[in-house]
C-alpha positions in Angstrom: 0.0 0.0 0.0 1.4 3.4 -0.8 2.5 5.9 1.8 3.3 9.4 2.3 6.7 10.6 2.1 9.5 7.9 1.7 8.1 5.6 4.0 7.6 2.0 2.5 4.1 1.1 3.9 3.9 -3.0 3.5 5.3 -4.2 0.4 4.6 -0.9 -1.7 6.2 2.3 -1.9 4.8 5.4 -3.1 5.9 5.2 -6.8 4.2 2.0 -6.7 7.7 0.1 -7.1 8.0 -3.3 -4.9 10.3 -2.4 -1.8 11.2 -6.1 -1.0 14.5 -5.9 -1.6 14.4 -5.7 -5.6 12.8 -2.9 -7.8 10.7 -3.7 -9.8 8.4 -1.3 -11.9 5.8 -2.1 -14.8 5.4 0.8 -17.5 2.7 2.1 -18.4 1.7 -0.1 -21.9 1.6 -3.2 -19.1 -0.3 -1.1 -17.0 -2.7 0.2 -19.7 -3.2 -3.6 -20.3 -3.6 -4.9 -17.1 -6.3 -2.3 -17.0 -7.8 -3.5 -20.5 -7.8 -7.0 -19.5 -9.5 -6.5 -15.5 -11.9 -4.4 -17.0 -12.9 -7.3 -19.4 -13.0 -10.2 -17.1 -15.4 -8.0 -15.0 -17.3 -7.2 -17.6 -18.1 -10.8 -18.2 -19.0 -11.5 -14.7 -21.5 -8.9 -14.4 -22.5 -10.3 -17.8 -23.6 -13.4 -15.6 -25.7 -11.9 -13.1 -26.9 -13.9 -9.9 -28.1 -17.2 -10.0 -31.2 -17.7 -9.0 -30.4 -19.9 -5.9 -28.7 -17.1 -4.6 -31.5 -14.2 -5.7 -34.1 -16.7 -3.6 -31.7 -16.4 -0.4 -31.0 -12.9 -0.8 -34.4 -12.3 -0.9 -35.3 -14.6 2.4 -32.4 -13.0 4.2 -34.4 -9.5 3.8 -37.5 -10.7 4.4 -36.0 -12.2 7.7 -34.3 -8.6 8.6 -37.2 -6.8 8.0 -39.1 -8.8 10.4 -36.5 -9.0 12.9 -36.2 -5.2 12.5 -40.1 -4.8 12.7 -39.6 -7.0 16.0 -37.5 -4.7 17.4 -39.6 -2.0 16.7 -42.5 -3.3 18.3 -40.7 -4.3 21.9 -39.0 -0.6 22.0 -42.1 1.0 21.4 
């Protein structure tokens, strides 16, 4: 993680170079396509969506919450 000043703060340093006893740095093209290439594999997962298994739990999870909450509301009151 980067830090102010000259401090290295974990493995990173603020120029983004690795501070573990080598330097490396990646330019900016390899950047540029790391970038490209995150951006696309997200893509496709969002492209998924949720399963439906999971939308059904979801949904009893609020529906549980809601009437816990409405519970709650009731014995404060």
């Amino acid at each position: 993680m980067a830090t102010k000043g000259n401090k290295p703060g974990g493995a990173w340093h603020e120029d983004g170079k690795i501070v573990d006893g080598k330097v490396v740095s990646l330019g900016r093209d390899v950047q540029f396509k790391i970038g490209q290439h995150l951006r696309t594999m997200y893509d496709e997962v969002v492209k998924q969506g949720v399963p439906d298994q999971l939308s059904n739990l979801l949904s009893q999870l609020d529906s549980a919450s809601e009437a816990k909450k409405t519970d709650d509301d009731k014995s404060a009151g």
